[in-house]
N, C-alpha and C positions, 0 to 999 in steps of 0.2 A: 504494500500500500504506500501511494505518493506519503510520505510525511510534511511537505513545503509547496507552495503555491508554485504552481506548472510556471511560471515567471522569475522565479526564486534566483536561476543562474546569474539572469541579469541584475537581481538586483542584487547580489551579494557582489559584484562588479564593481558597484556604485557605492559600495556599504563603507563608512568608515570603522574602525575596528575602536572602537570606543565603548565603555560600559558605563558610564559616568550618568547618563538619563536612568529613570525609573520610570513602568510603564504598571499599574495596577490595574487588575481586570479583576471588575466584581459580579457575581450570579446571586440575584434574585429571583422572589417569587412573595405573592402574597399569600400564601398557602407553607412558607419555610415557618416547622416550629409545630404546623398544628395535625388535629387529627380530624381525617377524612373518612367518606364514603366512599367506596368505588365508583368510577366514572365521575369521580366529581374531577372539573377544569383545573390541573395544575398549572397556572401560569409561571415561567421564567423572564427574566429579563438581563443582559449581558450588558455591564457597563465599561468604561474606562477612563481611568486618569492620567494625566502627563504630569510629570515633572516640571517645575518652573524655570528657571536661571539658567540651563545649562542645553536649551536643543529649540528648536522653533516647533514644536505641535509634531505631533501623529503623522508617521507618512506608509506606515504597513501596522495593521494588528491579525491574528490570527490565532486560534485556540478550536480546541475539540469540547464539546459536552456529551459526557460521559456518564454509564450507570457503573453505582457502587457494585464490586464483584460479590458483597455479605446481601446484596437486594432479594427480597423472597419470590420476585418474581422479575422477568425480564423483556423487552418490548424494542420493537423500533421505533428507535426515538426520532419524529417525524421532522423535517425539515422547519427553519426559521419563519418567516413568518417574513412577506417581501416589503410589505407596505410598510411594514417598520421602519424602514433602513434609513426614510428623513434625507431632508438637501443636503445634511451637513455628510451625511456617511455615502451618499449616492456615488463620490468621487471615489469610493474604494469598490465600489460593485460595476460589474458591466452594465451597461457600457461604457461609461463615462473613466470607471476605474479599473481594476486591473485585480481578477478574482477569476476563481475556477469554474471552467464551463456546469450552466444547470446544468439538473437532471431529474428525468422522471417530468419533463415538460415546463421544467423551469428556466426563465430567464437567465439567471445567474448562479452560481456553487456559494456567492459572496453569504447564505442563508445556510451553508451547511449540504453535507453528501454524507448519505447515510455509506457507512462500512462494518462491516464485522459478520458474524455468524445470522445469518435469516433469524429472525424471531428475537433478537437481541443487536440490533445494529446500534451505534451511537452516532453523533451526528459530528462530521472532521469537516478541520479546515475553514470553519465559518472567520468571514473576514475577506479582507484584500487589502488592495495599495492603490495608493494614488500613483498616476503616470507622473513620475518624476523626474523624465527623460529629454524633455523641451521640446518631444515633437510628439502628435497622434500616432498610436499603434494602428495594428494592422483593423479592420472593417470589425466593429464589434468590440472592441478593448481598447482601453486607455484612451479613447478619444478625446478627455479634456487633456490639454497639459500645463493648464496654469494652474500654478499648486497653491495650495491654501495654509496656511499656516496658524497657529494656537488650535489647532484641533485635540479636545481633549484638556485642555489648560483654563479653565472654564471655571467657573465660582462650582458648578455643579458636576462630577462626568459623564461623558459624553455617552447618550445610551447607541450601542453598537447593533441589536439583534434583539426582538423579543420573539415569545413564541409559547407554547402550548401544548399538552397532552393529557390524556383521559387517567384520572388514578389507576393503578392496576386492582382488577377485581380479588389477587391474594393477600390476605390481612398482613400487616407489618410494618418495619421502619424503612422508607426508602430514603438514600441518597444518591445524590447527583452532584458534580462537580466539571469545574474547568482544569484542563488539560492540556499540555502541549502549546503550553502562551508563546509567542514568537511577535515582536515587536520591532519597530526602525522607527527611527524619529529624525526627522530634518534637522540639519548640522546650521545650512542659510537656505534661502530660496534664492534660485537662480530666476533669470529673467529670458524665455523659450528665444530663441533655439538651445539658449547654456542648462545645463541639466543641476537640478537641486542637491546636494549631496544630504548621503543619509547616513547615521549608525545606527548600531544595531542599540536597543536597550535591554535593559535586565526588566523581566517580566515579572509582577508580585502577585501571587494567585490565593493569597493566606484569606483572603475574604470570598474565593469564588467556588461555596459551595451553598445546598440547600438540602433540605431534608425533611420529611413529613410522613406520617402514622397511616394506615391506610386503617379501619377502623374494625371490630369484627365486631357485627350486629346482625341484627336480623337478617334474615336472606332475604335480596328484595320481594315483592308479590306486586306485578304490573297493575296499576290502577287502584291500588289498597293503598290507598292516602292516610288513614286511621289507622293500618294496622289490624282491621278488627279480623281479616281475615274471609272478608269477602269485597267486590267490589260493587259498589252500590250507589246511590244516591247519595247520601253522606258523604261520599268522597269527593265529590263534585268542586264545591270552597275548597276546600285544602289542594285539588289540584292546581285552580287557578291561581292563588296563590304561589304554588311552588315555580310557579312561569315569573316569578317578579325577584329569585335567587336564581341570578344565572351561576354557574356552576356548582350550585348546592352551598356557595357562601354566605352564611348570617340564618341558616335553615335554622326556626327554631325546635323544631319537634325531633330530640336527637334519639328517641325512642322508636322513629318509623323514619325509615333511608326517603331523603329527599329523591333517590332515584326509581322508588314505586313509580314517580311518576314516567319515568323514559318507559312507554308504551309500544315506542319504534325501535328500540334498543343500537339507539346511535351514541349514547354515551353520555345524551343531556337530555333537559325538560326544555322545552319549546312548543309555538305553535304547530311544529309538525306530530307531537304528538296528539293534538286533539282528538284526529279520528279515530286512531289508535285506541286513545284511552275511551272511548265513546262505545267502542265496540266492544271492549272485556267489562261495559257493566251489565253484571248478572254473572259475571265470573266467581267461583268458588277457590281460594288459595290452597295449595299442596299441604 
């Protein structure tokens, strides 16, 4: 498996051999800490900070997100999430920036490629670079080449990637983490046709992981909003309600799985469950 951006030769080329910048990559989620139902939306979010005084802003970030090998159970962990990526990051994604071919119909790799064993892939390589070269790459990459500078140097940092997956349905503590951080930071900015020069930075990943309880409760029962064990009238309110927690967050009844309601068995509660749930009343639970 590639370990480095299919561009990597050239830019190690350009790289000055400096460790003097610090690059911090942090993995969030609102759901790190707590304890879940199955299928409920694990939200992540991928940040980053630069160092001040000593480089001009971000010119490559790159990291894997990873499942913990102690995890009770294991999944492909689905690609980033592309509308995230923001004006500010767009310069390290194709086309504009300089990131690994999508896949699986995706515009750009700059969101992640899943690698590993089927049924347990993690997501490599999320990230790219700015064309730091002074001129347009080839049809599709690196097309801008004015480079931008303080990226990541910001009062806040810079969010790089967010993204999403379903809890796994086997009870326990899952972890996830960044991996494989690989960072360059602009040395000055040149002025195109003169190319920027870059070095490499020391990557700090002491803050980029997450972790969260998958819950063991009840087995769900489709359309048993109550719990009581049939689906019925009664369950009616409680369903419409579960449609105003999107991913089962703030659910209060933690006695009966906010996910009785996924009636289409996509992994949430939604309008597409309606007809679903409309059809199993008068159902009897196992």
């Amino acid at each position: 498996m590639r370990r480095t951006l299919s561009t990597s030769a050239i830019l190690v080329a350009l790289c000055v051999v400096a460790q003097a910048a610090t690059v911090t990559l942090s993995l969030q989620s609102t759901k790190n800490g707590q304890t879940v139902q199955p299928g409920t939306t694990i939200d992540w979010t991928i940040r980053v900070a630069v160092s001040t005084g000593d480089n001009q802003g971000l010119a490559l970030i790159a990291c894997d997100l990873v499942q913990d090998a102690a995890n009770p159970a294991k999944f492909d962990i689905p690609p980033g999430d592309v509308a995230s990526i923001g004006t500010t990051m767009d310069d390290f994604s194709r086309p504009l920036g300089i990131s690994n071919p999508g896949e699986g119909g995706a515009t750009t790799g700059y969101i992640g490629v899943q690698r590993g064993t089927a049924g347990q892939k993690n997501l490599v390589q999320i990230g790219g670079a700015q064309n730091t070269f002074g001129a347009a790459g080839p049809t599709g990459i690196g097309q801008d080449f004015t480079v931008n500078g303080g990226i990541g140097q910001g009062a806040q940092p810079q969010q790089v990637l967010t993204g999403s997956f379903p809890a796994p349905a086997t009870p326990g503590t899952y972890t996830f983490r960044l991996t494989n951080g690989l960072a360059n930071v602009l040395t000055s900015i040149g002025t195109p046709p003169a190319y920027s020069p870059v070095a490499q930075a020391t990557v700090n990943t002491a803050t980029a992981q997450i972790s969260f309880t998958v819950a063991t409760g009840p087995v769900p029962c489709k359309g048993d909003m109550d719990c009581s064990g049939q689906v019925n009238f009664d369950d009616i309110d409680r369903f419409v309600e579960a449609l105003s927690y999107p991913g089962g967050a703030g659910w209060p009844y933690p006695n009966c799985p906010w996910l009785n309601g996924d009636c289409n068995n996509d992994g949430s509660v939604n309008f597409d469950d309606i007809d679903p749930f409309v059809a199993r009343i008068g159902a009897t639970c196992p």
